[in-house]
C-alpha positions in Angstrom: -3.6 29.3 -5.4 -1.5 26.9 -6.9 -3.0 24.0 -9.6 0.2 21.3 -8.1 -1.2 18.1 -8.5 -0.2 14.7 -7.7 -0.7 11.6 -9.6 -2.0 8.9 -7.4 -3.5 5.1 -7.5 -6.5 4.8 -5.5 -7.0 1.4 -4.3 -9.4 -0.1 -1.2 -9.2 -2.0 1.8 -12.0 -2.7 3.4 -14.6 0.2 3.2 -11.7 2.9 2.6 -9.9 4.3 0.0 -6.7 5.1 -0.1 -3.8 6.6 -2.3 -0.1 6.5 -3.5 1.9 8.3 -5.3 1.8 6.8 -8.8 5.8 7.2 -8.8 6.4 4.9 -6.4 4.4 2.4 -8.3 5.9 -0.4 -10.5 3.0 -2.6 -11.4 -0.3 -3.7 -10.3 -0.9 -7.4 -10.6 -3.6 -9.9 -10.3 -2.8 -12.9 -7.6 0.1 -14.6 -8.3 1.4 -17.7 -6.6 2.6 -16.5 -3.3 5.5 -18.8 -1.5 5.2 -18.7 2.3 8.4 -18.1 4.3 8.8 -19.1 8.2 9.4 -17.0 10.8 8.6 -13.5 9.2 6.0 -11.0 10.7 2.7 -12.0 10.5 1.6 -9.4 7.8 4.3 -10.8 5.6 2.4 -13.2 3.1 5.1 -14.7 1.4 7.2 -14.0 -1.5 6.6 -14.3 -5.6 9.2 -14.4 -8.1 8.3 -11.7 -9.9 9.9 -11.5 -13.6 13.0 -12.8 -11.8 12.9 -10.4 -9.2 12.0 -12.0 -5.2 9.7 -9.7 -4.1 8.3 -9.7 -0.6 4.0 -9.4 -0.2 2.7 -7.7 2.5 -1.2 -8.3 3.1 -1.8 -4.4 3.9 -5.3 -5.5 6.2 -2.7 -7.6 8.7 -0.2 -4.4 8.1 -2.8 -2.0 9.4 -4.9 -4.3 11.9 -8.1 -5.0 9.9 -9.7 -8.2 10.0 -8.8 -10.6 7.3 -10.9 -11.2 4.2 -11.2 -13.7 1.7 -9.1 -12.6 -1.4 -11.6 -11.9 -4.3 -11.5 -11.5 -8.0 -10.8 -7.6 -7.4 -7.8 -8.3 -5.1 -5.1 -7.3 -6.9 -1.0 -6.9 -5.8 0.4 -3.5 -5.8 4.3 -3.5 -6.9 5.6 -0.5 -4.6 9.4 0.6 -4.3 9.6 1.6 -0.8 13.6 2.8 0.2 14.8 0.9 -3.2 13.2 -2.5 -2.5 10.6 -3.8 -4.5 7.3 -4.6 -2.0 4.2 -6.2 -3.3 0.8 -4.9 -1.1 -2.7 -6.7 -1.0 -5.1 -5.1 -1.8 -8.9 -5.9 -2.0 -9.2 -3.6 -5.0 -7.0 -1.3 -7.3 -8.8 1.5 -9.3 -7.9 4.3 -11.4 -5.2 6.9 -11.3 -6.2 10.2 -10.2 -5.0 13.8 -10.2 -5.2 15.1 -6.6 -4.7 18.8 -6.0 -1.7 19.7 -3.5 -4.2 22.1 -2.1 -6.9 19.7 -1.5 -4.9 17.8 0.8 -5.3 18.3 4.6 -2.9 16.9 7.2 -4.3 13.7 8.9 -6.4 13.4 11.9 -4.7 12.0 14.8 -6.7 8.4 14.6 -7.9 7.7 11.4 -10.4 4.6 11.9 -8.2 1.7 12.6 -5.5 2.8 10.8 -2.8 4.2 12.4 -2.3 7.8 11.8 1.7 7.2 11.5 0.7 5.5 8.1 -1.1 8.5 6.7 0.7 11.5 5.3 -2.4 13.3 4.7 -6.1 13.4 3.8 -7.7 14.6 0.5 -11.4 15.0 -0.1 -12.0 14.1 -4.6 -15.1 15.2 -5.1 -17.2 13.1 -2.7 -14.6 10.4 -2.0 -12.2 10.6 1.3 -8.6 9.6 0.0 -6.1 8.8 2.4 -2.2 9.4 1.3 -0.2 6.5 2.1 3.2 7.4 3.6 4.7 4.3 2.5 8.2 4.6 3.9 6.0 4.5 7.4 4.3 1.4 6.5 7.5 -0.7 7.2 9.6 0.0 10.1 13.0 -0.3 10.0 12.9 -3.7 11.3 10.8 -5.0 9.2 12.6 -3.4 6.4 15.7 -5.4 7.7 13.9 -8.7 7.5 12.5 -8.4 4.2 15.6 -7.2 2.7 17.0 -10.6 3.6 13.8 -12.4 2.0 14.5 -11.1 -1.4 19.0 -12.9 -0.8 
């Protein structure tokens, strides 16, 4: 039995929680002024400037097919690095960093809700909550890796 944990930020869309992998975090931020850009995919919000840096803002519920929502005092913007590029999520909340035991997490059910079960790498039940693990290399294809690389020049 081994005690291999991983250090994860839970944050929520909708009515479901999800995780990733604290390393792969650079900030969390509250909204910032987001600069629309034509002709990107529709899930692509815009870009910031963020401490110099263009970073490209995904709005997660349009990434995974979940209606829209109004953004809220608890939406916050998730600073990921996903293949060296700096990605900004929305989120409707961001909560605590957990520990998650390796051995607590299960692989992921072929449909999970709405989301599609490519974007999960697996499923870990904390105490009562269902966490899902985020595979965020999944979450943009290659394409839209492409694209946004371009955004940030």
């Amino acid at each position: 039995m081994s005690n291999e944990t991983v250090k994860a930020i839970i944050f929520q869309l909708k009515d479901e929680e999800y995780a990733i992998p604290v390393q792969q975090v650079g900030s969390i931020e509250r909204e910032l002024h987001i600069t629309r850009v034509p002709q990107t995919p529709d899930f692509v919000t815009g870009v910031i400037n963020l401490r110099g840096v263009v970073t490209p803002i995904i709005d997660l519920r349009k990434r995974f097919g979940i209606e829209a929502s109004e953004y809220t005092d608890s939406t916050r913007i998730i600073i990921v690095y996903i293949s060296e590029m700096e990605v900004g999520l929305i989120v409707d909340a961001a909560y605590d960093v957990i520990d998650i035991a390796k051995d607590a997490i299960e692989p992921p059910p072929e449909v999970i809700g709405t989301v599609d079960a490519d974007y999960i790498e697996g499923v870990a039940k904390v105490d009562s909550r269902l966490l899902m693990l985020l595979n965020l290399d999944k979450v943009l294809s290659t394409q839209d890796y492409k694209e946004l690389n371009n955004l940030e020049g």
